[in-house]
C-alpha positions in Angstrom: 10.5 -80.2 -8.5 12.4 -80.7 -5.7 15.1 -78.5 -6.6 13.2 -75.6 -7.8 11.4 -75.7 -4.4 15.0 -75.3 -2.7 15.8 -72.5 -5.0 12.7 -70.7 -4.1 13.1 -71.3 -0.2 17.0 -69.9 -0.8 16.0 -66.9 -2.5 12.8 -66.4 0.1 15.6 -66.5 2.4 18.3 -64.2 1.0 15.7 -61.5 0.4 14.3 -61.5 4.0 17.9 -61.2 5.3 18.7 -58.1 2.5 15.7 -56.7 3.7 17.1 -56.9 7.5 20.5 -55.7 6.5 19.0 -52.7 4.8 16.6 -52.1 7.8 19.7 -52.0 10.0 21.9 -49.8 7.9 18.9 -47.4 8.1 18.6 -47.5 11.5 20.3 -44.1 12.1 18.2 -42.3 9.5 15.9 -39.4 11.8 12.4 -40.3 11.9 10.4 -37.0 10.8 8.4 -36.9 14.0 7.6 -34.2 16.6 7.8 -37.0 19.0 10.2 -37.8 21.5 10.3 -41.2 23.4 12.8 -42.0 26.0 10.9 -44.2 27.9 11.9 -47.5 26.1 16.1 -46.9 26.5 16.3 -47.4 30.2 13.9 -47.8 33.1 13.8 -44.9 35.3 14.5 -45.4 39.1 12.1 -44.3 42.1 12.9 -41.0 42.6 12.8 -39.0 46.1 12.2 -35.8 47.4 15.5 -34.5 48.2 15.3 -33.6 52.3 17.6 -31.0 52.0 15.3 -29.0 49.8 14.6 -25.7 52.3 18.8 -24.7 51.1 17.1 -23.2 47.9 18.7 -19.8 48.8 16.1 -16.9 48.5 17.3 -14.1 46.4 15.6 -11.1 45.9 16.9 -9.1 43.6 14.7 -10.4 40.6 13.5 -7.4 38.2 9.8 -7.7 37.5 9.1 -9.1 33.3 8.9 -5.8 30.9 5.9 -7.9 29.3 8.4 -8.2 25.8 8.8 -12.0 24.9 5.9 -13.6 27.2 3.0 -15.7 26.6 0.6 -16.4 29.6 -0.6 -20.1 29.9 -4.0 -18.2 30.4 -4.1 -16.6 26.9 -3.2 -20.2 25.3 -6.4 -21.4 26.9 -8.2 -18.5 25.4 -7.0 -19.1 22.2 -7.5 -23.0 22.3 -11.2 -22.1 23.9 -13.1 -23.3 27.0 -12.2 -26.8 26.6 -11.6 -28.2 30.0 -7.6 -29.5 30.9 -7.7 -32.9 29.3 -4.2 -35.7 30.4 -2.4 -36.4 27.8 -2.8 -39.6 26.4 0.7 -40.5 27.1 -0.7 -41.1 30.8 0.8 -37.8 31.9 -1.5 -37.0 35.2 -4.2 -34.1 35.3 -1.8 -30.9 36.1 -2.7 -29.3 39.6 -1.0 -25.4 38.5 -4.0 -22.7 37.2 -3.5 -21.9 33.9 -3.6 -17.9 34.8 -0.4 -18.9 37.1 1.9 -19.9 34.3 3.6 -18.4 31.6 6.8 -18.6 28.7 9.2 -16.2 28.0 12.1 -15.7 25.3 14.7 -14.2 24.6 16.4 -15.6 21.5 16.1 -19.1 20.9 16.3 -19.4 25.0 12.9 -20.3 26.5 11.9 -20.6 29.9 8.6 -21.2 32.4 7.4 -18.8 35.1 5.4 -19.8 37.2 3.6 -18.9 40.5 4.9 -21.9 42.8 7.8 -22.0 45.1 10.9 -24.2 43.8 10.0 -26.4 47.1 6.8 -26.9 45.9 7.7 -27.5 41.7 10.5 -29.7 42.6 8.8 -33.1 43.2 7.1 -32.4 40.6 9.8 -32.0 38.3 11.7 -35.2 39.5 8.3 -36.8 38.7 8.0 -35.4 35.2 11.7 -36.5 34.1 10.6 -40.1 35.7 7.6 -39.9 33.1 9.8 -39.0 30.4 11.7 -42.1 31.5 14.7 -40.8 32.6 16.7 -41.0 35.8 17.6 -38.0 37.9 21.6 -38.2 38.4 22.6 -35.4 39.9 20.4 -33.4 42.3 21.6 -29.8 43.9 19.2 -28.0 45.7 21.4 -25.5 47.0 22.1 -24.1 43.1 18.7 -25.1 42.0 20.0 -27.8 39.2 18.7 -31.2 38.6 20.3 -33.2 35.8 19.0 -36.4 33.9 20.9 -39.8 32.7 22.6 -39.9 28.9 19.4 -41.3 27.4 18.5 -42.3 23.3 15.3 -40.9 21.9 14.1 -44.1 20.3 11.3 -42.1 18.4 13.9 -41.3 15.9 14.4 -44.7 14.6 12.6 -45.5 11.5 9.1 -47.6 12.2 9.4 -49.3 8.8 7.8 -52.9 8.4 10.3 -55.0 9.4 11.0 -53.2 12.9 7.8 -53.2 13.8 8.1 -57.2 12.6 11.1 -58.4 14.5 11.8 -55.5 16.5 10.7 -57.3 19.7 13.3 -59.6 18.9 16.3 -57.6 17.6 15.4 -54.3 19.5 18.6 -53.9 21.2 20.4 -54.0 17.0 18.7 -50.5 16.7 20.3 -47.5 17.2 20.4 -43.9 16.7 24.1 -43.1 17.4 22.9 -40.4 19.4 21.9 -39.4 23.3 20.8 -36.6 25.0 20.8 -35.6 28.5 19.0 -32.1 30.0 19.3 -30.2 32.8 16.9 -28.5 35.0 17.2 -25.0 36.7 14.7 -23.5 38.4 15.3 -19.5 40.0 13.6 -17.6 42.9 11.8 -14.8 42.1 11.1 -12.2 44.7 7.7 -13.0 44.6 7.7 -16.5 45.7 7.3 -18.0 41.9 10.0 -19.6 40.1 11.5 -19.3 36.5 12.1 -23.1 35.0 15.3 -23.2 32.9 15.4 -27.0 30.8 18.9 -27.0 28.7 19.7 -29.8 26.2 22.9 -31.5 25.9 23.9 -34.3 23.2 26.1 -36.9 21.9 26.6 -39.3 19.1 28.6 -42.0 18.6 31.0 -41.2 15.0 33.7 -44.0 13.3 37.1 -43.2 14.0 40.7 -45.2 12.8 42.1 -46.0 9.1 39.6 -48.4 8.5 36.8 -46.6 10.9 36.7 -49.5 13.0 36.6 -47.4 16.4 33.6 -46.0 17.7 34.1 -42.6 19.8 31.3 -40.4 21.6 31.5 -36.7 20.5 30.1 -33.5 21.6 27.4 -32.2 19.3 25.7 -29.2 19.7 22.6 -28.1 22.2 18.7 -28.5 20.5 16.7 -25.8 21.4 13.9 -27.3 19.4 14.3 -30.1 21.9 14.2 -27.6 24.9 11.2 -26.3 23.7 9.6 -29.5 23.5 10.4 -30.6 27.1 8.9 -27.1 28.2 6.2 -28.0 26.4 5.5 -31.0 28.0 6.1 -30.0 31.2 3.8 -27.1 30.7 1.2 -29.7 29.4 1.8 -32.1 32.5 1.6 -29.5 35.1 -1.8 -27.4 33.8 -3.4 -30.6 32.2 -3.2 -29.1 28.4 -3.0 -31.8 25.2 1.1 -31.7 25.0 0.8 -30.9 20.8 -1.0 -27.7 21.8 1.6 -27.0 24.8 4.7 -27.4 23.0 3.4 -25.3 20.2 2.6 -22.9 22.2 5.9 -22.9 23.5 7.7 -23.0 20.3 5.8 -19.7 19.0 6.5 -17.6 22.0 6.9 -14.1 21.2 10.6 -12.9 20.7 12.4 -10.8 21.5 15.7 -8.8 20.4 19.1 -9.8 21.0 21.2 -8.4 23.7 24.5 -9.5 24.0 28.2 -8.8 22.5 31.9 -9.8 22.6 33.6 -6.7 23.7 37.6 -7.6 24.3 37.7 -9.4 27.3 34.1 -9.2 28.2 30.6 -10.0 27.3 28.3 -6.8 27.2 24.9 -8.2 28.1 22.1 -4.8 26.8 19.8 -5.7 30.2 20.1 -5.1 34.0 21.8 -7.5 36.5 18.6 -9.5 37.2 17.8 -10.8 33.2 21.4 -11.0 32.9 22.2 -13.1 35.7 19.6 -15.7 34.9 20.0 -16.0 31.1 24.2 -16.8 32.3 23.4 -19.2 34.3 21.0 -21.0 31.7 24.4 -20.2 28.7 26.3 -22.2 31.4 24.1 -25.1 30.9 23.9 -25.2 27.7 27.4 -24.8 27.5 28.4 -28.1 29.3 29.8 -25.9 32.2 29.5 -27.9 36.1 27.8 -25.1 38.0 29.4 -26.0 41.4 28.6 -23.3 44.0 27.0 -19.3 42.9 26.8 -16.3 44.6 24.2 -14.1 43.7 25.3 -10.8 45.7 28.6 -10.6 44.2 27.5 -11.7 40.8 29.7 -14.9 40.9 29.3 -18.2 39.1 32.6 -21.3 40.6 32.4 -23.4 37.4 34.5 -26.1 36.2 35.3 -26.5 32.6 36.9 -29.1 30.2 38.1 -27.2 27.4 37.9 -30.5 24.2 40.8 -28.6 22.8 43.0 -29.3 25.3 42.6 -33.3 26.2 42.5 -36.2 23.5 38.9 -36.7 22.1 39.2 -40.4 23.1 40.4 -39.5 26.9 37.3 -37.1 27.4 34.3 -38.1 25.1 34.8 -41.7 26.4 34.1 -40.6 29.5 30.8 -39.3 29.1 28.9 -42.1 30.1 29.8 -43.1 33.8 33.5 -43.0 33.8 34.6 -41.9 37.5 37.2 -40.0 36.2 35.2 -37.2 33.8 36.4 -34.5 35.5 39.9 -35.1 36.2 41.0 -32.7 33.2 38.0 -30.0 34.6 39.6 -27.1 35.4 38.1 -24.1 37.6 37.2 -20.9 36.8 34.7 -17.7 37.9 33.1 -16.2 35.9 31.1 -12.6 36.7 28.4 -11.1 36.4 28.2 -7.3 37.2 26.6 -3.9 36.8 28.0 -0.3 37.5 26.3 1.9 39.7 23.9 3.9 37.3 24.5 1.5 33.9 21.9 -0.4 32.0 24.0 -3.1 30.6 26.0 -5.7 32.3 29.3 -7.3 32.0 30.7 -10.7 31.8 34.1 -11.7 32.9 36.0 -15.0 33.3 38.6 -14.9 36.2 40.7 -18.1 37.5 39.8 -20.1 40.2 41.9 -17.5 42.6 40.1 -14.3 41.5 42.3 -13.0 38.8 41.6 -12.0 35.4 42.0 -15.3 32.7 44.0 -14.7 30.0 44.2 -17.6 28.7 42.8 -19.3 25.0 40.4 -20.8 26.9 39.3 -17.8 28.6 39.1 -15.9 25.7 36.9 -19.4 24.0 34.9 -19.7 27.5 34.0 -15.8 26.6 32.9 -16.3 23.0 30.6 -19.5 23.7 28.7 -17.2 26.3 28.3 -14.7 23.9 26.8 -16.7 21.2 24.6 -18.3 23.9 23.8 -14.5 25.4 22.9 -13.3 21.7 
């Protein structure tokens, strides 16, 4: 009797830890959700209100929206009713902007915000919103309008089976998605005094490297404008007061609109005026992975730096990503240009080296054909 009780204790035993091993191997799997949850992977710092703020340069050489690709905030409250702004239940606070005051606009699978605030007056709000979302704000530059989060993991994507939601109090830190994603936040002067919010998506994820894939390396994988849509969403929902489902859909289905862009030799050949043209580079920059460091609007010039993968060891870049104080020794510097003739209707963009001439390079000619697929 004895003995067939230890039998049954071993095999109660060897099934629960099976059942843990599996749970673990799974733990990369993508939970089908349209949820996103980076509070739980690292406790946001206080954030402050940058004092240098005012240095948001005033351009004003915006062109007013044709009305193609736009959805007002105001119609989405029309077509959800007369329902009153409601917080989400996230604990998001009751948004402060008018509905009639906000609106999305695409072009592509780009999507931005317009709204009728000043960026002095949006930005503490948008340091507060990525603090919600639980991330930190790393990198703050008011002078070219960009605001950049921490390498964060959506933990939404791990599976909820029975035995996480069991023992993952205990074993949380096992789970893993093998993946991050940090965003960056642009926001652009309009002539008018509102501002056009840019939100751009970069990711990670970790891949098994070596004979016997015993190395784990962090590699580049590509933008999520799914995931860009959601954040506009949600900061659409925060800042009018709207359920954040009904926001981010409403985001999502935005009307679009044609492409515009091709790779003509050693240029881009954007089919809109300076104005569109020189906002939507600026957001392809982002999304690029490009280091925006200084811009000049007047003469239509963008000082970037630029690691090119293909040039430095996967291991000596990708490793890195995540803090290293030496990311940007392999960055190199280039310009790249944004300009219209007298008279045109289309735009070009060039990419010169960091002295002014034209690049020639491979990378030039590869630093040309990711802003054209990011233009389309």
């Amino acid at each position: 009797m004895t003995n067939r009780k230890m039998m049954t204790s071993t095999a109660a035993r060897t099934v629960a830890l099976t059942a843990i091993a599996l749970s673990l191997a799974a733990c990369t799997t993508v939970f089908e959700s349209d949820k996103v949850d980076y509070k739980a992977s690292k406790k946001a710092a206080p954030l402050d209100i940058p004092p240098d703020l005012t240095q948001l340069q005033k351009d004003n050489r915006y062109a007013v929206p044709d009305g193609k690709g736009i959805a007002t905030a105001s119609g989405f409250q029309q077509q959800r009713g007369a329902a009153p702004a409601i917080a989400a239940a996230s604990g998001e606070q009751i948004g402060q902007v008018p509905t009639d005051t906000i609106r999305i606009e695409r072009n592509g699978n780009q999507r931005w915000l317009v709204i009728k605030e000043t960026p002095e007056q949006l930005w503490p709000q948008l340091l507060e919103f990525w603090h919600n979302s639980g991330f930190t704000v790393e990198t703050e530059s008011p002078q070219t309008g960009i605001m950049e989060t921490n390498w964060a993991e959506n933990r939404a994507k791990i599976p909820q089976d029975f035995i996480r939601r069991t023992i993952g109090k205990v074993f949380d830190s096992a789970y893993s998605t093998g993946e991050r994603d940090k965003f960056r936040t642009r926001l652009e002067r309009r002539p008018d005094g509102s501002t056009e919010i840019y939100i751009s998506h970069r990711g990670a994820e970790e891949v098994l490297t070596g004979p016997q894939k015993e190395q784990a390396t962090w590699t580049a994988r590509p933008n999520d404008p799914e995931l860009e849509a959601e954040f506009l969403g949600r900061l659409m929902a925060q800042l009018t007061g709207t359920k954040v489902k009904e926001a981010t859909a409403f985001v999502t289905n935005a009307p679009l609109e044609p492409q515009h862009a091709k790779l003509e030799g050693s240029k881009v050949v954007v089919d809109e005026g300076f104005d569109r043209a020189w906002r939507r580079v600026g957001l392809a920059l982002d999304r690029v992975g490009f280091t925006v460091e200084d811009r000049d609007r007047v003469q239509g010039i963008y000082f970037v730096r630029y690691v090119d993968p293909d040039a430095v060891k996967k291991e000596g870049f990708f490793s890195k990503l995540f803090g290293s104080e030496d990311k940007n020794k392999e960055a190199q510097k280039y310009r790249v240009i944004v300009s219209t003739a007298q008279g045109a209707t289309s735009t070009d963009v060039t990419v010169q080296t960091n002295d002014g001439k034209p690049e020639t390079s491979p990378t030039g000619a590869k630093i040309l054909k990711l802003l054209a697929d990011e233009l389309k």
